[in-house]
N, C-alpha and C positions, 0 to 999 in steps of 0.2 A: 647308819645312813642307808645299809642294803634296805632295811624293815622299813624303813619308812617309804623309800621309793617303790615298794613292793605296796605297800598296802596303799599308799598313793593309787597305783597302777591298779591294783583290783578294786578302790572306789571308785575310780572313772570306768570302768568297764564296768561295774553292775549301774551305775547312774544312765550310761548309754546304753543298756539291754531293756531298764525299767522305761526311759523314753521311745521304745520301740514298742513296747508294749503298750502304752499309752495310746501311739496312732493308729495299731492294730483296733483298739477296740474301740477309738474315735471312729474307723473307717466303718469298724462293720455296726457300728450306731445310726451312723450318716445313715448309711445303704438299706438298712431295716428302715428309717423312718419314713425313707423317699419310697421302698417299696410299700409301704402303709397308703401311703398318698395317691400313690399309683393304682393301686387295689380299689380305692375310694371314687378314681377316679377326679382325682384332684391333682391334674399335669401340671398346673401351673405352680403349685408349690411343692409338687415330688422336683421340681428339676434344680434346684436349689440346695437339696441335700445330698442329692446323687450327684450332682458336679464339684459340692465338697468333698464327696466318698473318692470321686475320681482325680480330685488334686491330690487327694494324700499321700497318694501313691498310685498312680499308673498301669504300674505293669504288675501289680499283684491280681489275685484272681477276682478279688472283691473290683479293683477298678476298672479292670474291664467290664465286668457286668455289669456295672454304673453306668459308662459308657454305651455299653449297647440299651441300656432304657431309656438313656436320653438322646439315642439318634432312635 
């Protein structure tokens, strides 16, 4: 019963490390495509993917910088 609630406990802990990693690289997808947009000069649809970059997470460093392109 120990092994199974062990390896129980280490599936959900790599399943919650591998979904962390997922938003990581969603945010910094977001934040590259909104900077493309911005680059082009095309405001009006960079602000749509840097305000997704910025729900993802907030307070990482990527969402702030979202933040400050779209104030």
């Amino acid at each position: 019963m120990k092994k199974i609630t062990i390896i129980f406990l280490l599936l959900f802990a790599l399943n919650s490390w591998s979904q962390n990693d997922q938003k990581i690289w969603l945010q910094e997808n977001k934040y590259n495509l909104g900077l493309s947009y911005f680059q082009k000069k095309q405001f009006n649809k960079a602000i749509e993917p840097l305000l997704f970059a910025y729900k993802i997470n907030p307070k990482s460093e990527i969402g702030k910088k979202s933040k400050n392109k779209i104030d």
